[in-house]
C-alpha positions as a Markdown table, in Angstrom:
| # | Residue | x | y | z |
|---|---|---|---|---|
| 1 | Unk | 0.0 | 0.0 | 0.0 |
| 2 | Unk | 1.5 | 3.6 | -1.1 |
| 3 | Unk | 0.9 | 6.1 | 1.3 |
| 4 | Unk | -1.8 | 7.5 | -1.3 |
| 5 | Unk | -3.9 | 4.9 | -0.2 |
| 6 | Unk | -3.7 | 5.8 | 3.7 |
| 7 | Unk | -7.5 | 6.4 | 4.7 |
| 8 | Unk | -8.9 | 5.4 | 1.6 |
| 9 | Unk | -9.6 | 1.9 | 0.4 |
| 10 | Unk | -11.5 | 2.8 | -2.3 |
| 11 | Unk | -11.8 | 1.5 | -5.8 |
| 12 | Unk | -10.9 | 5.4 | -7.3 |
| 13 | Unk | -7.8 | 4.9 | -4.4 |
| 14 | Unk | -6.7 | 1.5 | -5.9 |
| 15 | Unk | -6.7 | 2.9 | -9.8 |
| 16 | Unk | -5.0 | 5.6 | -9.2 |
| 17 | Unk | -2.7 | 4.2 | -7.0 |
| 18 | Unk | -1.8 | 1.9 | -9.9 |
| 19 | Unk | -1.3 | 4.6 | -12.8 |
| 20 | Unk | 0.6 | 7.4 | -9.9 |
| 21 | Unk | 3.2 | 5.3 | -8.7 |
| 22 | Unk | 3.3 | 1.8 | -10.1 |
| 23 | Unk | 6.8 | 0.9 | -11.5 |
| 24 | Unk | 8.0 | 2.8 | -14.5 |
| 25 | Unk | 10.3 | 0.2 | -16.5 |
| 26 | Unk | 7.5 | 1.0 | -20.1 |
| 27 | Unk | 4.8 | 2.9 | -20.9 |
| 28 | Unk | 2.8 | 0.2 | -21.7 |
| 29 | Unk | 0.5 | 0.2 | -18.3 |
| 30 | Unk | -0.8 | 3.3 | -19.6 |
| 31 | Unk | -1.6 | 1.5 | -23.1 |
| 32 | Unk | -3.5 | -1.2 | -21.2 |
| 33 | Unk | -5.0 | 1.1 | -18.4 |
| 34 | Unk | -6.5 | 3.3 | -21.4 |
| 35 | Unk | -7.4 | 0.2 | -23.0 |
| 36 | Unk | -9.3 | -1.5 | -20.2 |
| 37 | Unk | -11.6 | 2.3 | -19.8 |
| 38 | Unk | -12.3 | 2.0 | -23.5 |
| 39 | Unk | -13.5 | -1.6 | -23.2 |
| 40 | Unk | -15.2 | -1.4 | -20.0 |
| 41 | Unk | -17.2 | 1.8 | -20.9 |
| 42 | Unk | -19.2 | -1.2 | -23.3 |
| 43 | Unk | -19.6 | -2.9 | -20.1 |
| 44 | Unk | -17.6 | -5.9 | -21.8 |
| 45 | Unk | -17.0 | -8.8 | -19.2 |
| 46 | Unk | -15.2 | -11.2 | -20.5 |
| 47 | Unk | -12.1 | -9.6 | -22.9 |
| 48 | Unk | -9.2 | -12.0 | -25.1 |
| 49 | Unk | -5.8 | -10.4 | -26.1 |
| 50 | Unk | -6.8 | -10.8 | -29.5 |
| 51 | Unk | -9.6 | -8.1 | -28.7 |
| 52 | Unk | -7.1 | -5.9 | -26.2 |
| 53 | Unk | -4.9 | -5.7 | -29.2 |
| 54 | Unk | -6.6 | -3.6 | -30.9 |
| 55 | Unk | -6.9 | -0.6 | -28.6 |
| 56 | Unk | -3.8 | -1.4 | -27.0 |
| 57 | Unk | -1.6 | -1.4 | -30.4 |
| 58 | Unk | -3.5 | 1.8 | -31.0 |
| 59 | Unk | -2.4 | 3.6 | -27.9 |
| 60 | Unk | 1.2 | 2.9 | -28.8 |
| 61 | Unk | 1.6 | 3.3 | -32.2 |
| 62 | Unk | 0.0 | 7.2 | -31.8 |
| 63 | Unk | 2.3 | 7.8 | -28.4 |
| 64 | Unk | 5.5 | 6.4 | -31.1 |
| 65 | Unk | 4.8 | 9.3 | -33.5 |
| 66 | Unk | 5.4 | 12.2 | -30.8 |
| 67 | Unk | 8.2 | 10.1 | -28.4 |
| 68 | Unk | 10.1 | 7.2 | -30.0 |
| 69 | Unk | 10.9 | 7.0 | -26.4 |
| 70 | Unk | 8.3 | 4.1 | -24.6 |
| 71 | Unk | 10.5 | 2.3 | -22.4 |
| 72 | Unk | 13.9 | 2.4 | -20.2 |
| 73 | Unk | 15.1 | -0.6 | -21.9 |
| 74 | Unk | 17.9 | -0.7 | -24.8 |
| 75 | Unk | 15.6 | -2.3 | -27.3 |
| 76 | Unk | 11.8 | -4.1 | -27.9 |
| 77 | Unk | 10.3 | -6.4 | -29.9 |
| 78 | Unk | 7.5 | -5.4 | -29.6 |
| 79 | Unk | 8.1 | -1.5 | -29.9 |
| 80 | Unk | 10.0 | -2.2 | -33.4 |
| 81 | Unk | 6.5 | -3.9 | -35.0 |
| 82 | Unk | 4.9 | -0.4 | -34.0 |
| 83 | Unk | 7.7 | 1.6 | -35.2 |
| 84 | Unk | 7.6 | -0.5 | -38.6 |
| 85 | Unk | 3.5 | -0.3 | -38.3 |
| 86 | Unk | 3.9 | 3.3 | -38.2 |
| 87 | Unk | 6.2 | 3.5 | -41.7 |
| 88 | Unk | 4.1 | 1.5 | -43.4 |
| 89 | Unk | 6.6 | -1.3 | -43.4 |
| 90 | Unk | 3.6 | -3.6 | -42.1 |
| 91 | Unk | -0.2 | -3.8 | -42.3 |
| 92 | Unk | -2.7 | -4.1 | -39.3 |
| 93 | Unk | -3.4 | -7.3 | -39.4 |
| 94 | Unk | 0.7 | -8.7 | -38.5 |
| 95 | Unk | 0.3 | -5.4 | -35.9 |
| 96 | Unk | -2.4 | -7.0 | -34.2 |
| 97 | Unk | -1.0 | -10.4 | -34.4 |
| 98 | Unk | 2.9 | -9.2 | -33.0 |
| 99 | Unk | 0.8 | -7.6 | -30.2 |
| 100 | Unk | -1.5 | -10.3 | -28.7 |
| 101 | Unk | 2.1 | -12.5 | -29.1 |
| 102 | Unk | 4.5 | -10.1 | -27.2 |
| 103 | Unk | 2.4 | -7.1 | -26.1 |
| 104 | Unk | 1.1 | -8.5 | -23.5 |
| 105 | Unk | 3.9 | -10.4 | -21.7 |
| 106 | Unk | 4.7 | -8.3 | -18.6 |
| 107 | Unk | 1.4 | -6.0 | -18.1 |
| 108 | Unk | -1.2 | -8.7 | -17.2 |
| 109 | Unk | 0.4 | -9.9 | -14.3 |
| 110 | Unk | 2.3 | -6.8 | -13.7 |
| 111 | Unk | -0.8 | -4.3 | -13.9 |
| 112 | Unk | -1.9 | -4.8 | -10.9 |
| 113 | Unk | 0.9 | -4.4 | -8.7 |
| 114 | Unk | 1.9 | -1.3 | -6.7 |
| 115 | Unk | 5.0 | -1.1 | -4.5 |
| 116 | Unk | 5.7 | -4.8 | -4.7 |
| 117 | Unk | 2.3 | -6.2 | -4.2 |
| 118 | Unk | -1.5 | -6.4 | -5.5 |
| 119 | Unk | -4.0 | -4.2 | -4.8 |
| 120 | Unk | -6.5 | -5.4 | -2.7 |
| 121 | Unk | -9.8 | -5.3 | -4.9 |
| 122 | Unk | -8.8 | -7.0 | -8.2 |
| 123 | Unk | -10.0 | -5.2 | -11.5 |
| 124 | Unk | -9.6 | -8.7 | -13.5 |
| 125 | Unk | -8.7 | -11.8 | -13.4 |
| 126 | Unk | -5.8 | -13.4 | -15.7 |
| 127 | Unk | -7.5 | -16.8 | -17.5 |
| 128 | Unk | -4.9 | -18.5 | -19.9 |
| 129 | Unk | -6.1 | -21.7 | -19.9 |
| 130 | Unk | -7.2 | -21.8 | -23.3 |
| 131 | Unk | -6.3 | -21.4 | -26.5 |
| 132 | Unk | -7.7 | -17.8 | -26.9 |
| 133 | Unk | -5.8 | -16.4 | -23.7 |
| 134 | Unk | -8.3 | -13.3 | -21.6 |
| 135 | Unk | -9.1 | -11.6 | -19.0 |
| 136 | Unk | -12.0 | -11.6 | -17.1 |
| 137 | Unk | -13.7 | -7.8 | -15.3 |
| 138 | Unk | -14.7 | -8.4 | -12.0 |
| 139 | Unk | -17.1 | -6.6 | -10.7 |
| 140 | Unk | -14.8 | -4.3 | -9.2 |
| 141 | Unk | -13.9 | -2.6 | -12.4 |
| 142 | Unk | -17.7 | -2.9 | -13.4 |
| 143 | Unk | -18.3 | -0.4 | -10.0 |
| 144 | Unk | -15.5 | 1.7 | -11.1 |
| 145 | Unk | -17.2 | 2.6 | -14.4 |
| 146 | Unk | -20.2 | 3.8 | -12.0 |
| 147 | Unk | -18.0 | 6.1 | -10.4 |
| 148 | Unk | -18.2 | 9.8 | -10.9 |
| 149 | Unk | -14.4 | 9.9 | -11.2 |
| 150 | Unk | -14.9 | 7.3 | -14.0 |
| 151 | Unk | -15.1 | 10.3 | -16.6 |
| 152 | Unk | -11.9 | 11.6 | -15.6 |
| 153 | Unk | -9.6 | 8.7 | -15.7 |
| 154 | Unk | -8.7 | 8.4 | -19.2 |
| 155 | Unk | -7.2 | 11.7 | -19.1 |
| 156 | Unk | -5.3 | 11.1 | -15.6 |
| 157 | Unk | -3.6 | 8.2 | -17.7 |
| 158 | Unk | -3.1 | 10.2 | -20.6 |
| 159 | Unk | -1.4 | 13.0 | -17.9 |
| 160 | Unk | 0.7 | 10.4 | -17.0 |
| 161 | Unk | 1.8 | 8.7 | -19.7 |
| 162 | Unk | 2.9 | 12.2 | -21.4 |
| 163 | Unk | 4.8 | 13.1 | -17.8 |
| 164 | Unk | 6.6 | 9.6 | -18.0 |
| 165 | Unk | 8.2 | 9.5 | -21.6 |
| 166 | Unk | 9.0 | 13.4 | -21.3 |
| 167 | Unk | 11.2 | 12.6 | -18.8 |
| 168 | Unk | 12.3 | 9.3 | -20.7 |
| 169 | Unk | 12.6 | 11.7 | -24.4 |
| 170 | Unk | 14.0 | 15.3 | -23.2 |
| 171 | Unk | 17.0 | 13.9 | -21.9 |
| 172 | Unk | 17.8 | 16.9 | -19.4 |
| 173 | Unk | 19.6 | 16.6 | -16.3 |
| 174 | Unk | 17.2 | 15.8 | -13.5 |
| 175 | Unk | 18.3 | 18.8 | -11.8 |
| 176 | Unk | 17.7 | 21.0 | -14.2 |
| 177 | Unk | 14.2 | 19.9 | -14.7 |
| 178 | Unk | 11.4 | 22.4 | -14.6 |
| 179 | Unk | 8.2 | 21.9 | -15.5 |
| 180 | Unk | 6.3 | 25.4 | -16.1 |
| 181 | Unk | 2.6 | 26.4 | -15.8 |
| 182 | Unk | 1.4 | 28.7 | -19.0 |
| 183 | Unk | -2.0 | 30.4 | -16.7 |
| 184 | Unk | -3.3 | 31.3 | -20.2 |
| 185 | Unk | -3.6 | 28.0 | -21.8 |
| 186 | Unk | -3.5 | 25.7 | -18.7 |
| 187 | Unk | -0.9 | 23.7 | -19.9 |
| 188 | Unk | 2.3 | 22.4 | -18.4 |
| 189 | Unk | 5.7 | 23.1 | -20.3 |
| 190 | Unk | 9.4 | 22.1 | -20.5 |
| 191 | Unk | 12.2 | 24.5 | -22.7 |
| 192 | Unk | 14.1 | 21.8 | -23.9 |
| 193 | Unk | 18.1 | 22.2 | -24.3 |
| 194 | Unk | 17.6 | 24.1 | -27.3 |
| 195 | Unk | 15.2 | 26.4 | -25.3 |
| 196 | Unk | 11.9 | 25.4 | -27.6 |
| 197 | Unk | 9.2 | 25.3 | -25.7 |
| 198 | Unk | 7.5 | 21.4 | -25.5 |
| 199 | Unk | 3.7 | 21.4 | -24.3 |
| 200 | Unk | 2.9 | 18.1 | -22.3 |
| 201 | Unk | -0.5 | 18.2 | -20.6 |
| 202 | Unk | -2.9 | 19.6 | -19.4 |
| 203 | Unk | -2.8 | 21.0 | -15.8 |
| 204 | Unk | -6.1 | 19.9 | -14.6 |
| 205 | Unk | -5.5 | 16.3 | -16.4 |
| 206 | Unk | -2.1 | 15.9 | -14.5 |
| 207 | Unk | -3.0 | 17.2 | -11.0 |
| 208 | Unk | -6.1 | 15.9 | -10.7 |
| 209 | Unk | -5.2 | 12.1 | -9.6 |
| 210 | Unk | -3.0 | 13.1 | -7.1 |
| 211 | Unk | -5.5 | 15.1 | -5.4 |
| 212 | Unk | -8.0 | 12.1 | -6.0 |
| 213 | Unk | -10.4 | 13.8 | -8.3 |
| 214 | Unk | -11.6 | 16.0 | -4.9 |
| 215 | Unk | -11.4 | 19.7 | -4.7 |
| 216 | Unk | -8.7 | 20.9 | -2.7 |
| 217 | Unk | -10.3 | 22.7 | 0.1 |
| 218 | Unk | -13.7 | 21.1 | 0.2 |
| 219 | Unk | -13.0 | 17.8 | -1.3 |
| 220 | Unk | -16.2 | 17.7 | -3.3 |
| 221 | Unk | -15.9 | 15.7 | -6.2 |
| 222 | Unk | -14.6 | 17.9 | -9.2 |
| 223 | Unk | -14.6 | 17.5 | -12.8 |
| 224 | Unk | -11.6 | 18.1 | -15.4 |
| 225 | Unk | -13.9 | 17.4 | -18.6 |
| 226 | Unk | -13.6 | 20.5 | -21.1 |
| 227 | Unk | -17.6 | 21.9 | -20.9 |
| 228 | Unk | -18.7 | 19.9 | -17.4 |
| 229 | Unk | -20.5 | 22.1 | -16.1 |
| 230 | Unk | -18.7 | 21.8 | -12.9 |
| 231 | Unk | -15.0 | 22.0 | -14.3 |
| 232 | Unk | -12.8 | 22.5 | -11.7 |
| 233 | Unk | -10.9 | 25.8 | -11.7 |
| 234 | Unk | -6.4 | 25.8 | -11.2 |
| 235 | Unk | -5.9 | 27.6 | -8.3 |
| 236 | Unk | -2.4 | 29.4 | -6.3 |
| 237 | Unk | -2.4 | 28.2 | -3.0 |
| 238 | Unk | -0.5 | 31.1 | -1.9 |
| 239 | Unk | -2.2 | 33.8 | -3.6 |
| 240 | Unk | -0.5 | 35.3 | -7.0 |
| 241 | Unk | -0.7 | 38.3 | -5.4 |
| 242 | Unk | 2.0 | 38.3 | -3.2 |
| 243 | Unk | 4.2 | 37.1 | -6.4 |
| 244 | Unk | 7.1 | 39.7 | -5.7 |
| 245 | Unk | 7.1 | 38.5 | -1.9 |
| 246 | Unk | 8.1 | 35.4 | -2.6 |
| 247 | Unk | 9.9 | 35.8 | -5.3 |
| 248 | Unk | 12.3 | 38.1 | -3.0 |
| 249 | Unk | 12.3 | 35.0 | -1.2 |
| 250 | Unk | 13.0 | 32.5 | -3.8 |
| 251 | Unk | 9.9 | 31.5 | -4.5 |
| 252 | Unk | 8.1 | 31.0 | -8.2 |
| 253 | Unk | 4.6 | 31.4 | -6.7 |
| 254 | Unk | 3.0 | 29.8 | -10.1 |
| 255 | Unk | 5.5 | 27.0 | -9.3 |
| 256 | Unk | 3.4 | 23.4 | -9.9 |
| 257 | Unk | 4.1 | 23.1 | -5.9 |
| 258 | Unk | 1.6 | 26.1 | -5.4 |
| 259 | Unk | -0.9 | 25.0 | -7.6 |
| 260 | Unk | -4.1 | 22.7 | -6.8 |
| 261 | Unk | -7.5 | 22.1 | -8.4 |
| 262 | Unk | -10.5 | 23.8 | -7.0 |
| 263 | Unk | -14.2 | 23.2 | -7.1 |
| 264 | Unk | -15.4 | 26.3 | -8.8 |
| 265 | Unk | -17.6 | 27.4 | -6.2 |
| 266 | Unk | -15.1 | 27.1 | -3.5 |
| 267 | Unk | -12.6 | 28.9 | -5.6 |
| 268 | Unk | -15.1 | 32.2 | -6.5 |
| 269 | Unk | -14.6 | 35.3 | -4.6 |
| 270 | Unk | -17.1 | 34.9 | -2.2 |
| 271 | Unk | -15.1 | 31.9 | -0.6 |
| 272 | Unk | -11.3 | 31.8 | -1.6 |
| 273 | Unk | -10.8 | 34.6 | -3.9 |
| 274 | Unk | -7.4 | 36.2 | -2.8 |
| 275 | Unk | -7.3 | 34.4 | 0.6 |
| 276 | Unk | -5.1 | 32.6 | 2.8 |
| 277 | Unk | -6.2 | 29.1 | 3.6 |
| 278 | Unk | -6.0 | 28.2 | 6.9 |
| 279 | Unk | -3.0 | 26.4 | 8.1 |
| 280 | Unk | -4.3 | 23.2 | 8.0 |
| 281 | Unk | -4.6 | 23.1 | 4.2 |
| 282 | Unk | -0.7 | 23.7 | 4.1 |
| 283 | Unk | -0.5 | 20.1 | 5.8 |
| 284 | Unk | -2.3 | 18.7 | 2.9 |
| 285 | Unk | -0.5 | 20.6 | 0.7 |
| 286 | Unk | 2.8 | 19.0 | 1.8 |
| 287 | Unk | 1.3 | 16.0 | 1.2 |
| 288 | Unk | 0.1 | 16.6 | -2.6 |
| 289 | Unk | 3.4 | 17.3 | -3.1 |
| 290 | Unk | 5.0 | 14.3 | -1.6 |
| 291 | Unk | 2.4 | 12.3 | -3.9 |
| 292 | Unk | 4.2 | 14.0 | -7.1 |
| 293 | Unk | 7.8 | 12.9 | -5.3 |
| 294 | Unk | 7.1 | 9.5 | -4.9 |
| 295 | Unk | 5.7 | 9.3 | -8.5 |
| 296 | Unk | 8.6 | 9.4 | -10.8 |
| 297 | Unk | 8.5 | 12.2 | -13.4 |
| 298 | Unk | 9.5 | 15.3 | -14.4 |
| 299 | Unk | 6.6 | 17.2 | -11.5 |
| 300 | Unk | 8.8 | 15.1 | -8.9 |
| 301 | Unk | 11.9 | 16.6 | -10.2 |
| 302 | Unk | 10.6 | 20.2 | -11.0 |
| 303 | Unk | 9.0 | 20.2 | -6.7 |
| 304 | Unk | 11.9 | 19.1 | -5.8 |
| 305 | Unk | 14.0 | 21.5 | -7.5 |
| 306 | Unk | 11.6 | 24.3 | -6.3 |
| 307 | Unk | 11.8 | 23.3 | -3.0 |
| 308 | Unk | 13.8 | 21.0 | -1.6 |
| 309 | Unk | 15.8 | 17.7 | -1.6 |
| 310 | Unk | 14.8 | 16.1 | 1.8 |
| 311 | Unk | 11.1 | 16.6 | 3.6 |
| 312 | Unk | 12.7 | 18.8 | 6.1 |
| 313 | Unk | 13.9 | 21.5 | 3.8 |
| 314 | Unk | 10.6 | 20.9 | 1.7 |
| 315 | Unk | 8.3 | 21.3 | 5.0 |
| 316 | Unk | 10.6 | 24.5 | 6.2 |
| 317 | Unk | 10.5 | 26.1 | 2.7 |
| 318 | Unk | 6.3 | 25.7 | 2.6 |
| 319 | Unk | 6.1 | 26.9 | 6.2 |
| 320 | Unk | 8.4 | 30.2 | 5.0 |
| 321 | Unk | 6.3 | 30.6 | 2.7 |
| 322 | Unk | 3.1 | 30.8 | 4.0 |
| 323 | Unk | 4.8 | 32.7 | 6.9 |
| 324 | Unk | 5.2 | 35.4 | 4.5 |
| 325 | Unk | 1.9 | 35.2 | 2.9 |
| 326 | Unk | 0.3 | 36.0 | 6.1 |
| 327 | Unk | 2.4 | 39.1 | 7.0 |
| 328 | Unk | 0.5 | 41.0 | 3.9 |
| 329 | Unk | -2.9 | 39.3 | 4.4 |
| 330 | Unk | -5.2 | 39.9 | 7.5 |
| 331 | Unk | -7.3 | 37.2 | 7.7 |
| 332 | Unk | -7.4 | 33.4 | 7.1 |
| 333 | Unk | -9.8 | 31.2 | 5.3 |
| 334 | Unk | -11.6 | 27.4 | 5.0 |
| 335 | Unk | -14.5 | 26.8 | 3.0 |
| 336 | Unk | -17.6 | 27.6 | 3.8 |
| 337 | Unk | -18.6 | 23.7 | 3.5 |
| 338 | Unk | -16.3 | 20.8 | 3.5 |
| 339 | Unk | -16.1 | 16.9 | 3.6 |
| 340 | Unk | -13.6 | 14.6 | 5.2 |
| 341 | Unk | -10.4 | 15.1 | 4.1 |
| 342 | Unk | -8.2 | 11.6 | 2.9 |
| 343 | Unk | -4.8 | 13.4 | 2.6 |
């Protein structure tokens, strides 16, 4: 169990625990995590590789065109049929066939597993016993696609995916990692060595697992779907207004450690607005942040670099911080409603 999961056993807990910090060796838990979502959403229950392939070879072949990049080892099999799929070198139907025979080696029984063990609540069942090897849904993963959070987590693997093989593709010294926050677009943003800018996700899309798919503050359930009508708004912890204060201090306030996702209500200005939160949310906030840490990828790096390589110096650096906020603000704040808190 990651610490992610502390307090919260729940189904949303266990996927997300999966795509945030399961092992990082290929992208290809990503390929088969989008894969099971598109399947499941037509409430199939019974599912063969031959079927799996065809999503699954999908998802990699279109992540190949942007990053060559899909996994830490030297060479793959399985990654050169894509590569010669995508030339033209081969049609479909060997794609598909080179998938279901070496795709699928490693992820099935790999899927599953976060920080050297299964998750509690199984999402399928491996059956290779004959001839036309499959998995079978439980009814686990048939709950999950009731979920309201169930909307939201093709793009928390998408997020993820992109965060992954940026780190794998860029090639730039850990240290000087920085992933950037463009307010305008909502987007997240390297320079890469030759100082061109490279998009990788969407804000809301990456942050939103880590902070469970709950609003910040009040831990309502929020959306990150483009046109829900209750789209979550990206908010500064620390307000932007005190930019120059911090930045005196050596502090990027627009920093990805100072940004969360808030429910739009909570975040208007007759709640938040321009306020401080009360000091409790700056716990919680330490602990989003340790969430990115533990994950490996580029927001790990960029938190790290922006605040500090052991907890200490990461937990004094926050504390500074909101120190300083609260010399130019008078009052603090909490929402006017809130739920139970699982972080």
């Amino acid at each position: 169990m990651t610490e992610f999961q502390f307090n919260d056993p729940s189904l949303e807990s266990q996927w997300r625990a999966l795509i945030l910090f399961g092992k990082n060796s290929a992208t290809y838990k990503f390929a088969f995590a989008k894969s099971l979502l598109e399947l499941i959403e037509k409430e199939r229950t019974v599912v063969s590789l031959e079927e799996l392939a065809i999503p699954f070879s999908r998802n990699i072949t279109e992540h190949l065109k942007d990053n060559d990049k899909q996994g830490s080892a030297g060479s793959s099999k399985f990654l050169n049929f894509c590569r010669q799929y995508n030339k033209g070198e081969i049609g479909e139907r060997e794609l598909l066939t080179q998938t279901e025979r070496l795709g699928f080696v490693n992820v099935v029984d790999a899927f599953q597993n976060v920080n050297g063990g299964q998750i509690p609540n199984l999402f399928y069942e491996k059956d290779y016993s004959r001839e036309d090897k499959r998995i079978v849904i439980t009814d686990n993963l048939l709950e999950l696609k009731d979920s309201f959070h169930f909307k939201n987590f093709t793009h928390e693997a998408e997020a993820r995916w992109k965060l992954v093989e940026t780190a794998w593709n860029l090639k730039i010294n850990p240290k000087l990692l920085e992933v950037q926050y463009d307010d305008s677009a909502s987007i997240l943003f390297l320079e890469n060595k030759f100082m061109q800018r490279e998009d990788i996700t969407s804000v809301r899309d990456a942050l939103n697992g880590y902070q469970k798919g709950k609003c910040f503050y009040s831990f309502y359930d929020i959306s990150i779907t483009t046109g829900s009508s209750n789209v979550c708004h990206v908010d500064h912890f620390l307000p932007h207004i005190n930019k120059q204060f911090h930045a005196n201090n050596g502090a990027n306030i627009n920093g990805v450690w100072n940004l969360v996702l808030a429910h739009s209500e909570i975040n208007g200005l007759s709640e938040k607005g321009t306020k401080i939160p009360d000091r409790k949310y700056l716990y919680r906030l330490f602990n989003r942040n340790e969430f990115y840490i533990t994950s490996k990828h580029p927001l790990a790096e960029t938190i790290i670099n922006q605040t500090g390589k052991t907890k200490a110096h990461r937990k004094a650096f926050l504390e500074h911080h909101y120190n300083i906020a609260l010399e130019n603000s008078i009052v603090t704040w909490s929402p006017s409603a809130e739920l139970n808190g699982t972080f």
